[in-house]
N, C-alpha and C positions, 0 to 999 in steps of 0.2 A: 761574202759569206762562204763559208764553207763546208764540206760534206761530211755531216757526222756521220761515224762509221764504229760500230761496236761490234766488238772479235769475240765472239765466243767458243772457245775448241775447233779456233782457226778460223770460223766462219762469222761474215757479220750477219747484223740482224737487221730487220728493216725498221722504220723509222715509227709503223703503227704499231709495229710489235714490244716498239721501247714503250710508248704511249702508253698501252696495253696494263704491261709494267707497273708501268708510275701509277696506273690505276689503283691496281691491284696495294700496291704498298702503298697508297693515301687510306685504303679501306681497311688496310688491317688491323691500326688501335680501335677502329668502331667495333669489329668484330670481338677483338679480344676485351671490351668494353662492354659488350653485349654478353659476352658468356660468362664475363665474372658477377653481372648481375644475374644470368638467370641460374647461377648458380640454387637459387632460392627465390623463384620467382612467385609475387602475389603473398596474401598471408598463411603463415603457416604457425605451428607450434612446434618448438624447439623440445630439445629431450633432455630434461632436466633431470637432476638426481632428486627423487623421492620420497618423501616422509612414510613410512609404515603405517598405516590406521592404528594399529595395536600398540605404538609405540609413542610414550609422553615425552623418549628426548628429542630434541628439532635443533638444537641449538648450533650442532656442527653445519646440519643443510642449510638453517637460516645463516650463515654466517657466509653462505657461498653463492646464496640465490638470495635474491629481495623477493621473491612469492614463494613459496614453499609448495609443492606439490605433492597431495596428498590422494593415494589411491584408495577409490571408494571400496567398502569390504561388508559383510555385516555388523560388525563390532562396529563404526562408523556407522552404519545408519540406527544403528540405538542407541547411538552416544548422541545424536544429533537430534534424535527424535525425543528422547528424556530430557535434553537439553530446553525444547520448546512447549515440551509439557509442563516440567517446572516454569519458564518462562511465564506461560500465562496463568499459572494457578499464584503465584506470585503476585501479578496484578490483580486478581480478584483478591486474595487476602488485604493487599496495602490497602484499596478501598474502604474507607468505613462504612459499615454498614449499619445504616441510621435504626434506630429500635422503633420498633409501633406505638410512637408515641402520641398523645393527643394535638390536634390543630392548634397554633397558636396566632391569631390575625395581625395582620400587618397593614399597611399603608396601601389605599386602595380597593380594601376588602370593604360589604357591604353587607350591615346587620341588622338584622330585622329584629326591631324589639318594642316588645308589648305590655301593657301594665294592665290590668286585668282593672274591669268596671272603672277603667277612667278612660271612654273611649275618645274624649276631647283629644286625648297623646298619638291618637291614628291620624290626624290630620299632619303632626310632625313627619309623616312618612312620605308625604308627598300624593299629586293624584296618581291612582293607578291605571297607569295605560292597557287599552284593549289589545295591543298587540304591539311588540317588542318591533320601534323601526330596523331598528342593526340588531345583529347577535351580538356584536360587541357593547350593544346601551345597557349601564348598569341597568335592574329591578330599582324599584322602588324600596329606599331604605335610607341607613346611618352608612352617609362613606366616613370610612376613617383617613384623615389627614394625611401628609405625608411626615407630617412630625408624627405621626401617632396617635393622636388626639381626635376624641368623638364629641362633639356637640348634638347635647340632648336637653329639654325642656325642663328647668325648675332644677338642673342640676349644672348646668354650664360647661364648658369642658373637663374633659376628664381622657385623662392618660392611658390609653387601654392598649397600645402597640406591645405584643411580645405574652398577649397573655389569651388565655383561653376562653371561651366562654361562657363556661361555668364561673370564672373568676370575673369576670366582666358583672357577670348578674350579679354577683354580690355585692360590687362596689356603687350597682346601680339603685340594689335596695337601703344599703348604710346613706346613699346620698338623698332617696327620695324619703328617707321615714323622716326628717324634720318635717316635710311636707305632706305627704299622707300617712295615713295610720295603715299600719301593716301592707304596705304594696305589694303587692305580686306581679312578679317580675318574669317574662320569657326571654331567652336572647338563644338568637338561632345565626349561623352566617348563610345570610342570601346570596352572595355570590363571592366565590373564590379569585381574587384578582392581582392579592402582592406577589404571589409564588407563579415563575413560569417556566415550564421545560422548553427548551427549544431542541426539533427536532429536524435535521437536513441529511439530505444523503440520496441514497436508490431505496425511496421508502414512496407509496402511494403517494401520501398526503403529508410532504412537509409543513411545517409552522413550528406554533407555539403550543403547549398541553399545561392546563391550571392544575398547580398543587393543590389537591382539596384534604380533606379532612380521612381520606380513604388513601394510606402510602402506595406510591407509585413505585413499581419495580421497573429495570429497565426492561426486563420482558412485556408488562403494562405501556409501556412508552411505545414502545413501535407496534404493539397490538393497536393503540387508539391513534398510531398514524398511519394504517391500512396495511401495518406490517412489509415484507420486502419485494424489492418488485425483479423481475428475473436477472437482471445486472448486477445484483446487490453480492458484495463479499460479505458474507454471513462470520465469516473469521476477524474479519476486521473492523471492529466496530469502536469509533473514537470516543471518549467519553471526556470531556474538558470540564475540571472542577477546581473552580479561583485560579484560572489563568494555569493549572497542570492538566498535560491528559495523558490519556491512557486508553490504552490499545487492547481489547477484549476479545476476546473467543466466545461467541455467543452458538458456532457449530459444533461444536465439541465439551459441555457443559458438563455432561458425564464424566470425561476424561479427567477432570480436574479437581483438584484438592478443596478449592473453592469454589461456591455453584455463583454462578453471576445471577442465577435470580431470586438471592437475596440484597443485591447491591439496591439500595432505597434511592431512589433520587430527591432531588432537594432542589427549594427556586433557583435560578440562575446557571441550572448545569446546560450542557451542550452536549447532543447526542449527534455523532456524523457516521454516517455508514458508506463506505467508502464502494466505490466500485471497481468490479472484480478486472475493469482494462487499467484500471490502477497497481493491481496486484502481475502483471504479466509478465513473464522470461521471453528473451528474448533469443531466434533459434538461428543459429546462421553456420554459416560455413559449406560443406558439401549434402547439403540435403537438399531434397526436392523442391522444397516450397518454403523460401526464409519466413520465417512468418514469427508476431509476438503472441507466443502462446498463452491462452485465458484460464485461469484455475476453475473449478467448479463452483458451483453457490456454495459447498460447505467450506470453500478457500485453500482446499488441496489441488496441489498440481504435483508430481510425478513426470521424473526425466523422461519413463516411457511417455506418456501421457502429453507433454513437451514434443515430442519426437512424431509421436501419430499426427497432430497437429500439422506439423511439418512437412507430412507425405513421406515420414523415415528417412530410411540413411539414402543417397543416390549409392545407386549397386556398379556404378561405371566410373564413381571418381573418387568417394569415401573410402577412407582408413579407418574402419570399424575398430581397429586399435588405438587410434588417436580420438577418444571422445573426451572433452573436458567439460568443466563447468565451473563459470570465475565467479566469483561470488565476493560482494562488497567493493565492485570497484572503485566507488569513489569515497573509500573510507580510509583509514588511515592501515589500517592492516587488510589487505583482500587477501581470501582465498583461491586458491584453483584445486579443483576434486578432478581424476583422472577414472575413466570408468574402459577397461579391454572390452570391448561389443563385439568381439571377431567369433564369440561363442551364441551362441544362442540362450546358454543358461547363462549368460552376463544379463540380459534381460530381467532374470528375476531381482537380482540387486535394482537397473534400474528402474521397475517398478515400485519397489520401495525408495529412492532415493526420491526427498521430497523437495522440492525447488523452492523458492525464495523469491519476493516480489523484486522484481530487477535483476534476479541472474542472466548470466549469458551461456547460453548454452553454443558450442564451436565444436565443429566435426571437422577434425584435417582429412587434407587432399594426402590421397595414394601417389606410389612413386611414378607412375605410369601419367600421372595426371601431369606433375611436376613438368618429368619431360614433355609431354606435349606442349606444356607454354614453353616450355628454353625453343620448341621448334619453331611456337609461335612469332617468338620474338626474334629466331634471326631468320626467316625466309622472309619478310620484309626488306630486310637489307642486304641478303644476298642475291635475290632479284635485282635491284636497285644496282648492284656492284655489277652484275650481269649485262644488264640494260644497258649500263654506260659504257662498258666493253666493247658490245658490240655495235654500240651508234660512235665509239671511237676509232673502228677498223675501217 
């Protein structure tokens, strides 16, 4: 073997000192590896070019960005807010709104009918019980079929589904005068049972509410199911009718072109009141306390309002200039709204900027923050490089 010997400005070196060396130049793609990562270390928001509020052309920035970034202003938040004011005065218009019309019985329903001085026809009614075992056990009466169809005495069936009761008595006296001379005839419905609202959601007392003969408004509906209980999104209230539904603003009634408490309901609707951890934005990035912010019971929530939730901006890491808000991420076109907070009257905008169930709200990191992770990230390895340096001397 023999004695390596390396000359440097005439003098060699020693043999740990090469070592040393070779160290040093194994470690420095990791380094140079490390710093072009942390050029942009963790998540941040990039600095896009921006769409104007005031301005309807987009077509140059969309043609350069796939999200568009639109800076929040006031002209913007009354464009957004007339926007979901027609929105729901819309859906109450589309509804029909059923007229006061009289009861017509159906399949199910139970009536009570009497023919005056022929009391022999009360025994057709069945006996009457001292006390109702179920709430749900028809009274004692004529159920109507589910064809429609009433079986009564000296008259046989008769096809009474679809029609009222006054119309009913008539067809009951044309049947019974072959058989007695001038009948007189009462017909009353004993109990309401083909029509049924069904009611679910953050309401008291979910179930079922009978169509009766008095029209139910949807304000009526969730009054007779112990109305909302403090979870409840009062803004969002589903209404499913033939398999469509529809999204209601039942806190803001006034506001609207349409008053929802004339929307009538009718058998077989679906009433869902939706809860307000269903409506919540989501708060992240350099704020105090990530947290999903909950709207109020009338279903407004406000950026500020988002933010308080959140224990504000962090005053040690936050870019009060970088506040966004992405909106419709998983839809085919999303938003992102850009809001400067570095003011104090920026505030005022974001208390009128009103959030959206599923927004994300993102607060970027300051530069001061940045750098502290690039240090994070390489004094781990330069320790490391260190360590091995001097366990190689």
């Amino acid at each position: 073997m023999g004695v390596l010997r390396v000359v440097r400005n005439g003098g060699p070196l020693s043999r740990g000192r090469v070592s040393g060396i070779r160290k040093w130049v194994a470690l420095a793609p990791l380094c140079a590896t490390l710093c072009a990562c942390a050029v942009a270390p963790g998540m941040r928001m990039q600095e896009p070019a921006r769409i104007p509020a005031e301005s309807g052309d987009a077509q140059t920035t969309e043609s350069q960005l796939p999200v568009p970034v639109t800076d929040i202003s006031i002209a913007l938040v009354r464009k957004l807010r007339e926007e979901a004011r027609s929105l729901d005065s819309s859906v109450v218009v589309d509804l029909p709104v059923a007229a006061h019309t009289a009861y017509v019985v159906g399949p199910g329903d139970v009536l009570q009918i009497i023919v005056w001085d022929h009391p022999e026809l009360a025994a057709a009614l069945g006996a009457q019980p001292a006390t109702a075992a179920r709430p749900s056990d028809a009274p004692a009466g004529f159920v109507i079929d589910q064809d429609g169809t009433l079986q009564f005495p000296y008259v046989g069936r008769l096809h009474v589904g679809g029609l009222r009761p006054e119309e009913i008595q008539t067809q009951l006296v044309n049947a019974l005068g072959s058989t007695f001379r001038n009948p007189q005839v009462t017909v009353r419905v004993a109990s309401f049972r083909s029509g049924q609202v069904y009611i679910e959601g953050e309401i008291h007392t979910p179930g079922s509410q009978p169509v009766n003969d008095i029209p139910m408004t949807l304000y009526d509906a969730i009054s007779r199911a112990g109305g909302f209980i403090d979870s409840a999104d009062q803004s969002r209230v589903i209404l499913v009718r033939d398999g469509v539904s529809k999204q209601i603003n039942l806190a803001d009634g006034a506001g609207q072109v349409g008053n929802p408490a004339q929307i009538v309901l009718r058998g077989g609707d679906l009433v869902h009141v939706l809860s307000r951890e269903d409506s919540g934005a989501f708060v992240m990035g350099e704020v105090n306390k990530p947290v999903t912010a909950l709207p109020k019971r009338n279903g407004k929530l406000t950026l500020s309002d988002a933010l308080s939730q959140a224990g504000s901006l962090n005053a040690t890491t936050a870019d009060a200039a970088q506040l966004y808000v992405i909106r419709g991420s998983l839809e085919s076109k999303p938003q992102v709204f850009h809001l400067d907070a570095s003011s104090p009257v920026a505030m005022v905008l974001a208390n009128q900027f009103e959030l959206q169930p599923k927004d994300i709200v993102y607060v970027d990191g300051n530069g001061l923050v940045r750098f502290s992770r690039v240090l994070s990230l390489l004094l781990p390895a330069v320790n490391a490089g260190l360590t091995a340096a001097v366990v190689a001397k």
